[in-house]
C-alpha positions as CSV (number, residue, x, y, z in Angstrom):
1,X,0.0,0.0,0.0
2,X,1.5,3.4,-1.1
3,X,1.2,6.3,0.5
4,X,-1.1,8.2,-1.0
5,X,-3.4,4.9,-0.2
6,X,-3.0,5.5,3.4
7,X,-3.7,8.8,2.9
8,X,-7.1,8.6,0.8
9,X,-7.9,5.7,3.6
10,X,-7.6,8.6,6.5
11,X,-9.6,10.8,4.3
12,X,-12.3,8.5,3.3
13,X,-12.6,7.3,7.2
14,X,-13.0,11.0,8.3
15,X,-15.5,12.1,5.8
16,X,-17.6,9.3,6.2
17,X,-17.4,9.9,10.1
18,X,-18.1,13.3,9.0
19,X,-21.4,12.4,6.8
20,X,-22.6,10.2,9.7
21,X,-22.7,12.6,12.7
22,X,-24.1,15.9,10.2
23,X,-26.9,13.0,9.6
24,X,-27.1,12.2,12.9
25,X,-27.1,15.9,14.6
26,X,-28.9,18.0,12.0
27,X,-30.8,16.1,9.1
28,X,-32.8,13.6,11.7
29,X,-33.4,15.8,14.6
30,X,-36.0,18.2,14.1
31,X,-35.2,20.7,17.1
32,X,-32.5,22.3,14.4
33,X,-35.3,23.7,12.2
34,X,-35.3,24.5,8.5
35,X,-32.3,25.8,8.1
36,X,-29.8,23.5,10.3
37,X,-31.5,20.7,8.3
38,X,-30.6,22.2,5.0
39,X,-27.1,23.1,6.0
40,X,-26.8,19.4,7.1
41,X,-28.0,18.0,3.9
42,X,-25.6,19.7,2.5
43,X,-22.9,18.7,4.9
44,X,-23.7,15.1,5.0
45,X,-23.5,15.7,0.6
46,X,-20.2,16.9,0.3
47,X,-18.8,14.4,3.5
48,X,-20.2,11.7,1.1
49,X,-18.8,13.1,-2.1
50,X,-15.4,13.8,-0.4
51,X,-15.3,9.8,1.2
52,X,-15.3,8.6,-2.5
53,X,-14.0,11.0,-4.6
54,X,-9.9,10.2,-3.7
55,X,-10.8,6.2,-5.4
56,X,-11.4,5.8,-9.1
57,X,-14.8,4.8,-8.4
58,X,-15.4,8.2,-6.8
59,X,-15.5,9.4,-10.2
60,X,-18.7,7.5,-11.7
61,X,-20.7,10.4,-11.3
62,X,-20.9,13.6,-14.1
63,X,-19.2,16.3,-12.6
64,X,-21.2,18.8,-13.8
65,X,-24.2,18.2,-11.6
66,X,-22.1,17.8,-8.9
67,X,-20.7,21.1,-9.3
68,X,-23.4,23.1,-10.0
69,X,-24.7,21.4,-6.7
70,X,-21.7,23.2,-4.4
71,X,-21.7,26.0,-6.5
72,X,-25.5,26.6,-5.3
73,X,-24.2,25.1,-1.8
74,X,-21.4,27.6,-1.9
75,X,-24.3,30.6,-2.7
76,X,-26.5,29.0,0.3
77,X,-24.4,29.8,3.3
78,X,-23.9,33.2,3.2
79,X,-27.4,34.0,1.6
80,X,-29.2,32.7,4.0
81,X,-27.4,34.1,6.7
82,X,-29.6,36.3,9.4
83,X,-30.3,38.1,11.6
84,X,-32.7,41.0,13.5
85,X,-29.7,43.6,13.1
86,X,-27.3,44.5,10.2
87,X,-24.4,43.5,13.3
88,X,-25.8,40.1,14.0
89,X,-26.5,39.4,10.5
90,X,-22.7,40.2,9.8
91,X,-22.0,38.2,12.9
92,X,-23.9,35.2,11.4
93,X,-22.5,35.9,8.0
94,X,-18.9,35.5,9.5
95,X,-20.0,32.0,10.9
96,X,-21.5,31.0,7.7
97,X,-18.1,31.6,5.3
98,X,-15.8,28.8,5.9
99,X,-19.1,26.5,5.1
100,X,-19.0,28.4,1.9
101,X,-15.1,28.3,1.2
102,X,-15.4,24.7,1.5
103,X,-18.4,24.0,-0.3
104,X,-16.7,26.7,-3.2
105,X,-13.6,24.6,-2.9
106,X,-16.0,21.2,-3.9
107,X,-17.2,23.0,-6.7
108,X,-13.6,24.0,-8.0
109,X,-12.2,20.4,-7.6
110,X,-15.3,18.8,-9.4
111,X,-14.5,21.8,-12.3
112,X,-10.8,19.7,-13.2
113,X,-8.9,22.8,-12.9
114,X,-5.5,21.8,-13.1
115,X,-2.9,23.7,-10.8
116,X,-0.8,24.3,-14.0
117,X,-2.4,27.6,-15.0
118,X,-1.7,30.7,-12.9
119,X,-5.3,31.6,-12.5
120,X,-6.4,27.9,-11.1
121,X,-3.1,27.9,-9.0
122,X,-4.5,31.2,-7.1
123,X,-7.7,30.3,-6.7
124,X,-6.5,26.8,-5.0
125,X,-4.0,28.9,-3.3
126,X,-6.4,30.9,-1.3
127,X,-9.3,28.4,-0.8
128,X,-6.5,26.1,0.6
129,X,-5.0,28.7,3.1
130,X,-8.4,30.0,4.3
131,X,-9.4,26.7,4.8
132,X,-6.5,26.1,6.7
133,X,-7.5,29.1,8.8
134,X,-10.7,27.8,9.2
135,X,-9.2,24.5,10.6
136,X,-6.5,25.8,12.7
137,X,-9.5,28.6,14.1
138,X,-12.0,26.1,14.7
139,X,-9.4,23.5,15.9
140,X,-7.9,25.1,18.7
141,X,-10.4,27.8,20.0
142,X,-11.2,25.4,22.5
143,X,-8.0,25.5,24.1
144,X,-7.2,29.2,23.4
145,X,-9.0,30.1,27.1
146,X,-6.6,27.6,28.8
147,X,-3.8,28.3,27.1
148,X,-4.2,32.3,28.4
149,X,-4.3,30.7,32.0
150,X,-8.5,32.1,32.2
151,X,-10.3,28.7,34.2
152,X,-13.9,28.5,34.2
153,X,-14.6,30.3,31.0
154,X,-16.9,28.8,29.0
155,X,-18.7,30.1,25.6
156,X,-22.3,30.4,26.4
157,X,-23.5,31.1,22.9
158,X,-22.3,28.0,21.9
159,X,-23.6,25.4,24.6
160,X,-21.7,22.2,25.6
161,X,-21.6,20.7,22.6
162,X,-19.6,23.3,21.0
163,X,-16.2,21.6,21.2
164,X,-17.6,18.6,19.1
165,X,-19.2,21.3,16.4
166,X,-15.3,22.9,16.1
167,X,-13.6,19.6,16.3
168,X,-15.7,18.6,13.0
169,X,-15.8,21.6,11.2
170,X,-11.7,21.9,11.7
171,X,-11.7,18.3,10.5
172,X,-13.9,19.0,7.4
173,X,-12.1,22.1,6.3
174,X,-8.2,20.3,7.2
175,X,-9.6,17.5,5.4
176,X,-11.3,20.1,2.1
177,X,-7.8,21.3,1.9
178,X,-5.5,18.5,2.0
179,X,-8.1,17.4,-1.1
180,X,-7.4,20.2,-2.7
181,X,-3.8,20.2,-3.1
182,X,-4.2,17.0,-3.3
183,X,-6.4,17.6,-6.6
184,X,-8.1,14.4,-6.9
């Protein structure tokens, strides 16, 4: 086994993980309401497309529906972002990107642009390193309060299940980029 295999392996066991808890928390509970359960759906899509898409038999599908699909899932995040203010909208908006950037980053690799033109080599460029903000951001905000020596300090807005939310969003959007450079 070479490896890459070992590689695509790790990548097909997160996203499937992935796929299975945005099923589990958002698209079969009904206290996340119309718009969680469409965000899921779309979540639980690209976790699924993602598991496969590193195997040659990922590729079975036309990529142009598949495309257009994260394009319009790219579109979805931030316009349906809200809010009762023009600050929490923005607030919410903020929240909403790196679902976006990843979802954009879907629609670029199921486009085939190859990294040999200076045009497709910037715009993997920057979906890659925001995305790797994203990760690094969502990854370790959890520790950032013990790590400036504060105790006790908990997010409220974000309830107890927040740690689990930012350990699989970091791992979706560490995962979007490897994928990317990795161009499969």
């Amino acid at each position: 086994m070479s490896a890459a295999d070992v590689v695509h392996w790790m990548l097909t066991a997160l996203f499937a993980a992935a796929a299975v808890h945005a099923v589990r928390q958002g698209v079969l509970t009904r206290s996340s309401g119309w718009r969680g359960r469409v965000d899921r759906s779309l979540h639980t899509a690209m976790a699924l497309s993602m598991a496969v898409m590193p195997w040659a038999w990922g590729h079975l599908l036309p990529e142009e529906p598949q495309t257009a699909f994260f394009a319009v899932g790219a579109v979805w995040f931030p316009a349906s972002a809200r809010g009762r203010s023009q600050a929490s909208r923005l607030a919410d908006l903020a929240r909403r990107l790196p679902h976006a950037a990843s979802m954009a980053a879907m629609a670029w690799m199921h486009l085939g642009h190859s990294m040999e033109t200076k045009g497709g080599d910037l715009v993997t460029g920057v979906l890659t390193l925001y995305l790797l903000a994203c990760a690094l951001r969502s990854l370790t905000r959890d520790m950032l309060p013990a790590l400036r020596g504060a105790s006790g300090t908990v997010d409220v807005s974000t309830g107890a299940h927040a740690p689990y939310e930012h350990f699989w969003h970091g791992s979706m959007a560490l995962g979007t980029a490897i994928m990317l450079v990795m161009h499969c």
